[in-house]
Structures are given as structure tokens and as C-alpha cells.
C-alpha positions as CSV (number, residue, x, y, z in Angstrom):
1,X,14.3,57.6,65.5
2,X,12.8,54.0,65.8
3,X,10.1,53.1,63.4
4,X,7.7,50.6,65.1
5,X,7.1,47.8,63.2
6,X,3.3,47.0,61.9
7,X,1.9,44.0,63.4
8,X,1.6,41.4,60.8
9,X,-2.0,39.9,60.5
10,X,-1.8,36.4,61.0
11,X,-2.0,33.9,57.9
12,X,-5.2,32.2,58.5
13,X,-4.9,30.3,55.0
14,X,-5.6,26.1,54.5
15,X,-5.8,23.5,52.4
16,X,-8.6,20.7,53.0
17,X,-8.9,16.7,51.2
18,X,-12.7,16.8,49.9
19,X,-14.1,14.2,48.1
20,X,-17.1,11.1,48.5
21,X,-17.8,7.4,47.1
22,X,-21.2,6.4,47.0
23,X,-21.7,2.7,45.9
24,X,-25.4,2.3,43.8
25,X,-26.9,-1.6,43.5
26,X,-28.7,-1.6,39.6
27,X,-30.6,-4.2,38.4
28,X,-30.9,-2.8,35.0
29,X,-28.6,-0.2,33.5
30,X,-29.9,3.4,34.8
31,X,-29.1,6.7,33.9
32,X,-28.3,9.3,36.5
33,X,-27.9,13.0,36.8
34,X,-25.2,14.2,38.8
35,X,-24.6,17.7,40.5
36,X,-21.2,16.8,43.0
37,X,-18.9,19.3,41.1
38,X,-17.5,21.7,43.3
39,X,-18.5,25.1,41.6
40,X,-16.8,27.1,39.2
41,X,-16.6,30.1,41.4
42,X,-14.0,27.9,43.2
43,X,-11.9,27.0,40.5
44,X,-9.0,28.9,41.1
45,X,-8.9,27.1,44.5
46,X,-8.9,23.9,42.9
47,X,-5.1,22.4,44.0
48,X,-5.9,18.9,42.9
49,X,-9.1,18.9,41.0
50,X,-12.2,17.0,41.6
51,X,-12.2,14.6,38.5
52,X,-15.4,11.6,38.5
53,X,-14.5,8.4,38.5
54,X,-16.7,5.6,38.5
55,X,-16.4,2.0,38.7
56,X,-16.5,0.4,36.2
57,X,-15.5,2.5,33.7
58,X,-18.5,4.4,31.6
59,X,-18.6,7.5,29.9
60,X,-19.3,10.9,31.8
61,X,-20.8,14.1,29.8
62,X,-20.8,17.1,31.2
63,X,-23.1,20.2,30.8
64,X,-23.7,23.6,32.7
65,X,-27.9,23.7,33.9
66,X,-29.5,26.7,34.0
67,X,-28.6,28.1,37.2
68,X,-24.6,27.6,36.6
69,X,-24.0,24.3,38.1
70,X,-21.6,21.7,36.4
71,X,-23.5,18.7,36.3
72,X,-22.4,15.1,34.5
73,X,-24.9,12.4,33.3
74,X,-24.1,8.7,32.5
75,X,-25.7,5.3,32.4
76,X,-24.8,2.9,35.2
77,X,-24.7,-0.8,34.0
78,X,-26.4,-3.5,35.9
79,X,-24.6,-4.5,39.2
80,X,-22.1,-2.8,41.7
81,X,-21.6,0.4,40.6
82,X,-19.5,3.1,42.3
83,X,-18.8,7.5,42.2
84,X,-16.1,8.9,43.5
85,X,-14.0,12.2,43.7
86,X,-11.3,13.7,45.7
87,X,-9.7,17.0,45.8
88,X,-7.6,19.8,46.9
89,X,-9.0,23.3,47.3
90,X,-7.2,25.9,48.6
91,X,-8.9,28.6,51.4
92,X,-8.5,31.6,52.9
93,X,-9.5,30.3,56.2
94,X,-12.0,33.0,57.1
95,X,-15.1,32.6,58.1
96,X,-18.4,33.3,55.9
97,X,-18.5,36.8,55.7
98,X,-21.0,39.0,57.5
99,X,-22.0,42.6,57.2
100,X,-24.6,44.1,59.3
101,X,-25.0,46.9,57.6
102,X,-26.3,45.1,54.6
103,X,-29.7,46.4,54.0
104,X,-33.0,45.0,51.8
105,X,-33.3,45.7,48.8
106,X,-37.1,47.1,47.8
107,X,-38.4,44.8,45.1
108,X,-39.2,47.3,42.4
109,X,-35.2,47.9,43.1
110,X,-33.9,44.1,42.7
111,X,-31.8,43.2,39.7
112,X,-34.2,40.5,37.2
113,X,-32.0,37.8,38.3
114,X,-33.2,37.4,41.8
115,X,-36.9,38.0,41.3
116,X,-36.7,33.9,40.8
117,X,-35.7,33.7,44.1
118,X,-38.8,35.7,45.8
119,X,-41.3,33.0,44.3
120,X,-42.3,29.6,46.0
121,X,-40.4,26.6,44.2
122,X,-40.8,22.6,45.0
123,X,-39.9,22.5,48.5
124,X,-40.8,26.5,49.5
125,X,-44.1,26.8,50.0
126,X,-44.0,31.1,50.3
127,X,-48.1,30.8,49.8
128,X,-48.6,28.5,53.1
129,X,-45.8,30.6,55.2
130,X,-46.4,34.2,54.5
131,X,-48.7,34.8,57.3
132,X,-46.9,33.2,59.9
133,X,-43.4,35.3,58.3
134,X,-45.1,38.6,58.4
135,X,-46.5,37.7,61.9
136,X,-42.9,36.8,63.6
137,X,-40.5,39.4,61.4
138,X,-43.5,42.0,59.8
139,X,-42.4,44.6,62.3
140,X,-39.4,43.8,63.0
141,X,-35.8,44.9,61.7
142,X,-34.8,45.1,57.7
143,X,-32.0,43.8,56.1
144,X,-29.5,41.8,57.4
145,X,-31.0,41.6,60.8
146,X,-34.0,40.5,59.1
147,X,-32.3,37.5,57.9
148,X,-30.7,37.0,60.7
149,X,-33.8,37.3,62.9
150,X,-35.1,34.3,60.4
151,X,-32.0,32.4,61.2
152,X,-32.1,32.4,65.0
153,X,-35.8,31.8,64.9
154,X,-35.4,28.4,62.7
155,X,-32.4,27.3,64.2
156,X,-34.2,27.3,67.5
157,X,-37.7,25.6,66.1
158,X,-36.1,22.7,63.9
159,X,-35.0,19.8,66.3
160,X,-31.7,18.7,64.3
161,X,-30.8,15.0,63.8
162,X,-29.7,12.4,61.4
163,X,-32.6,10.7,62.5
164,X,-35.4,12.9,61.2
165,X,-34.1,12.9,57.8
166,X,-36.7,13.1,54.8
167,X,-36.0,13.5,51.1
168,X,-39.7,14.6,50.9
169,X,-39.8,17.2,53.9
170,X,-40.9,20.8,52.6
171,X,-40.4,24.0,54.5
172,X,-43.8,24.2,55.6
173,X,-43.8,20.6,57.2
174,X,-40.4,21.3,58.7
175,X,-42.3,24.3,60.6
176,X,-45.1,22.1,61.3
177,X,-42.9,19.0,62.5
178,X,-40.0,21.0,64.0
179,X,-37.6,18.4,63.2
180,X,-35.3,18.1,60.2
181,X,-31.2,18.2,58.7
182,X,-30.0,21.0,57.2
183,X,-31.8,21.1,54.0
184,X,-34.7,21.5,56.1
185,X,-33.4,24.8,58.4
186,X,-31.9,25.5,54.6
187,X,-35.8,25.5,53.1
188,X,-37.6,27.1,56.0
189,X,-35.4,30.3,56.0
190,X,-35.4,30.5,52.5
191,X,-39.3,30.2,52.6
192,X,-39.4,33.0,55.1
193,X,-36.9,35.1,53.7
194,X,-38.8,35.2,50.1
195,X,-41.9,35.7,52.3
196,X,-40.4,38.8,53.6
197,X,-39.4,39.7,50.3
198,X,-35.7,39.2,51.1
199,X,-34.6,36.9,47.5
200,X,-32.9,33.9,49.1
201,X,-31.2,30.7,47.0
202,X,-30.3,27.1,48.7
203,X,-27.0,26.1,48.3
204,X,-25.1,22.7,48.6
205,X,-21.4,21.9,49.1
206,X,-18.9,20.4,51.6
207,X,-18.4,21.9,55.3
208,X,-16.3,20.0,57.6
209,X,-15.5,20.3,61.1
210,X,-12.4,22.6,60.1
211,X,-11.1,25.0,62.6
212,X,-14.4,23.4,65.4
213,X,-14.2,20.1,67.5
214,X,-14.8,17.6,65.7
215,X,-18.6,16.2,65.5
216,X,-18.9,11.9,66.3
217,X,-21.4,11.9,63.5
218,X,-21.0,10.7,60.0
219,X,-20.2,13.2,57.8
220,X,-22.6,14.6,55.0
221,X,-23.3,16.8,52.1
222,X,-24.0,20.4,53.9
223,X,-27.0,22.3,53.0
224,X,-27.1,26.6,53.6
225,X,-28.8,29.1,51.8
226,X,-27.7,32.8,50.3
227,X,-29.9,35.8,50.9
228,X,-29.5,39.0,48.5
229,X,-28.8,42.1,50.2
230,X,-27.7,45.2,49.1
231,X,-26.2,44.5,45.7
232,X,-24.8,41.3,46.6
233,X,-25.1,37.7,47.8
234,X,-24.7,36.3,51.2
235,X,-24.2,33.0,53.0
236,X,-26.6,32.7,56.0
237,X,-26.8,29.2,57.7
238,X,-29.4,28.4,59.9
239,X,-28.2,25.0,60.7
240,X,-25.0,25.9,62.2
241,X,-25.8,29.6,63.0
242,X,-22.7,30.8,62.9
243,X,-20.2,31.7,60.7
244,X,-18.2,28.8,59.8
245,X,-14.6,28.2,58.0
246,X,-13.9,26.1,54.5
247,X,-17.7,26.1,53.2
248,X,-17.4,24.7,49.5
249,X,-19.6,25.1,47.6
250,X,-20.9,22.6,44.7
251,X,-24.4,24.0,43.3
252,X,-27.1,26.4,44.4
253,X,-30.4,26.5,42.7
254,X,-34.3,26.9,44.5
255,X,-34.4,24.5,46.4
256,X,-32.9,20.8,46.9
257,X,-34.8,19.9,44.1
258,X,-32.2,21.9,41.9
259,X,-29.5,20.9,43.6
260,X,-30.2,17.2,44.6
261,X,-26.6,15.2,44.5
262,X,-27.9,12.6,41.8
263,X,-31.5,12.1,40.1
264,X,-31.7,8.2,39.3
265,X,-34.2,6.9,36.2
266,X,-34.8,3.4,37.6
267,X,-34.9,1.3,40.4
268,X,-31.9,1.4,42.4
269,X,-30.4,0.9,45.9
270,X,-27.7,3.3,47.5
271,X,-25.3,0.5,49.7
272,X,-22.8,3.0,50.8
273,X,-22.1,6.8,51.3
274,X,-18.9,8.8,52.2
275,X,-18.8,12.2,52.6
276,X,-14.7,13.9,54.0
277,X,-14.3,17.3,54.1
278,X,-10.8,17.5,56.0
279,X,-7.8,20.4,56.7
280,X,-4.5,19.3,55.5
281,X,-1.8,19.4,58.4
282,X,1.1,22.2,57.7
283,X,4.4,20.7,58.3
């Protein structure tokens, strides 16, 4: 009697080249925070770790902050001074995963850990947005549709380009404005999420045009955000709105203030910036 054969799933794994240089102008030496680590929940991906170097030569520390992140802190000397990193990280090739039946937690419920991520923070003003969240989601769907309700809603009302960028945007003036990047879909979801009492955390990392035609733009640092549903963490992106393949992730924290790529203690000029994010070709 023939025995069929089970289908074999197909291997969807990949390997991707990530890595930056950013070249900084100092007219005195200057100390800088760093947060361009990938994160240690990726570590066993790491092929080809993401070592700093800088140029010239000067001594790196690093230290864990208080939401996780590996960080590094050094003085840049007066003149040209240059970051970089590149690695190889390993992926399953799947897309962020997605559960609809993931439903909201009450508060009274929600483990101490997340209650952080309910309050307003730096660029999440919960106080300003609360009416207008219970207004458009109040009687609407709990749980993940919730979020995803939220998600569909900003990506339509924020007006994406490179052109709108603002360090100083919060997620109230990104709903006022309608225009922004992806920190800015990133902080208005996560402002209406915690509004809806939904915990929600912004995240930063690499996401490259793997396994999607290509984008002609310049490449950049990605910014998405994870909601807490259930008993568990979820990546939601209302940038993009869709689930996307080879997200890396480097820090997560409030809010961009957090999470921001380097913090600077004197004057300074950023000449150049290079962001890759690219799938290694299989023989």
C-alpha cells in the first residue's frame, strides 16, 4: 500500500547585512550616548555580530538601561569623527506574527511591568488624546482588533514623507498636523492604544525592503511599536500596516525619547548617515 508523502513546508529562512556609519563634525570633544545595538533577544541570530567601531579609535563602555537596551557611551574628540557597525543576523523569514484572537487584557489584570506602558511619556501625550481615542475606538471592538482599528486609522491620517521629518513632533501634533515618519504613526498609536487602556511600548530597529520591491528612498532606522495582549507582546506597525519580513530590533523603551539612536552633550553636526538593511543572496 503506497504511503503518500507529507508535503514539505517550504524553508522560508534568510540571512540579511545590517549595519550604518554616521560621520559627526565636533568642535570640542563631546560625549555621546548610544542605543544602535541590535537587542539581546536577537542574539542567537547574531551570525557575524554587530561590533562599534569608531574612527578614530576611542574607548566604548557599555551598560544595559533600565528598560533592557545595550547602550555604549564614549567621548568623541574634536574633528571628523565616525560610528559604524555591520552584521549578520540570521531569520526565520516570516512575517511579524499576528493573532486575532488576542484579546485585552483588563487593567486590574495586567502584570506590574506594563502598567509603565498605559501612562503618558515625553512624546505621548494620553491626557490631550483620550477623548478623541474613546470617541473613534470607545465602542468599538476589544483586543487585537482594537489595535488594529488604531492602526488603520493612523496609517490613513498621517501623510508619510521624509520630508515632514521632526525630532520634536509629539503624538498629539502628528494628529493635529497629519504628517510625519514612522516614529510619528509609531507615537500616535501608542498614545491611543494606552488611551484605550491597551499597554503599548515604541520600538526601534532595522527593516529593509526584504522579501517587498524595493523603495527609491534612502534608507533609515525603522520605528514600530508593541501592544500587550493577552499574556504577551506584539508588533503592530502603523507605518507600514502590514506584516513585514526581517524586522530587527535594537531598543524599545516609551517613546523615542528612550530609544533615540545617540544623545549628544555638545555642539555638533551630523555630515553623513547610512542606514542597509539587506537579504544575503543563496547560492
Amino acid at each position: 500500500m503506497h504511503t503518500p508523502v507529507p508535503l514539505q513546508q517550504p524553508n522560508t529562512a534568510l540571512q540579511m547585512r545590517l549595519g550604518f556609519e554616521m560621520e559627526y563634525e565636533c568642535p570640542a570633544p563631546t560625549p555621546m550616548l548610544l542605543a544602535l545595538s541590535i537587542h539581546d533577544s536577537r542574539s542567537g541570530d547574531l551570525v557575524y555580530p554587530d561590533h562599534l567601531l569608531t574612527q578614530p579609535s576611542v574607548e566604548v563602555r557599555s551598560y544595559r538601561d533600565h528598560f533592557g537596551n545595550w547602550c555604549s557611551r564614549l567621548v568623541a574628540p574634536q574633528g571628523l569623527f565616525i560610528l559604524r557597525s555591520h552584521a549578520l543576523v540570521k531569520d526565520h523569514g516570516l512575517p511579524d506574527a499576528q493573532d486575532p484572537t488576542a484579546r485585552q487584557t483588563p487593567v486590574e489584570y495586567l502584570p506590574e511591568s506594563t502598567l509603565l506602558y498605559l501612562l503618558g511619556s515625553r512624546y505621548v501625550e494620553t491626557d490631550l488624546l483620550a477623548d478623541i481615542a474613546w470617541s473613534h475606538f470607545g465602542g468599538g471592538p476589544t483586543g487585537w482588533a482594537r489595535v488594529q482599528a488604531i492602526c488603520d486609522f493612523v496609517h490613513h491620517h498621517i501623510q508619510f514623507g521624509y520630508q515632514f521629518a521632526r525630532r520634536t513632533r509629539t503624538a498629539w501634533e502628528a494628529y493635529q498636523e497629519g504628517q510625519g515618519v514612522c516614529r510619528d504613526h509609531a507615537h500616535l498609536a501608542i498614545a491611543l492604544c494606552r488611551c484605550m487602556n491597551i499597554p503599548a511600548r515604541y520600538c526601534t530597529g532595522y527593516l529593509g525592503d526584504i522579501r517587498i520591491p524595493a523603495v527609491p528612498a534612502p534608507m533609515d532606522f525603522a520605528g514600530w511599536f508593541e501592544a500587550f495582549l493577552g499574556d504577551r507582546w506584539y508588533t503592530f506597525d502603523a507605518r507600514n500596516n502590514t506584516p513585514r519580513v526581517g524586522r530587527v530590533l535594537m531598543a524599545r523603551g516609551r517613546d523615542a525619547c528612550d530609544v533615540a539612536l545617540t544623545n549628544t552633550f555638545g555642539p555638533n553636526i551630523l555630515k553623513r548617515f547610512e542606514v542597509w538593511a539587506d537579504e544575503v543572496p543563496t547560492a
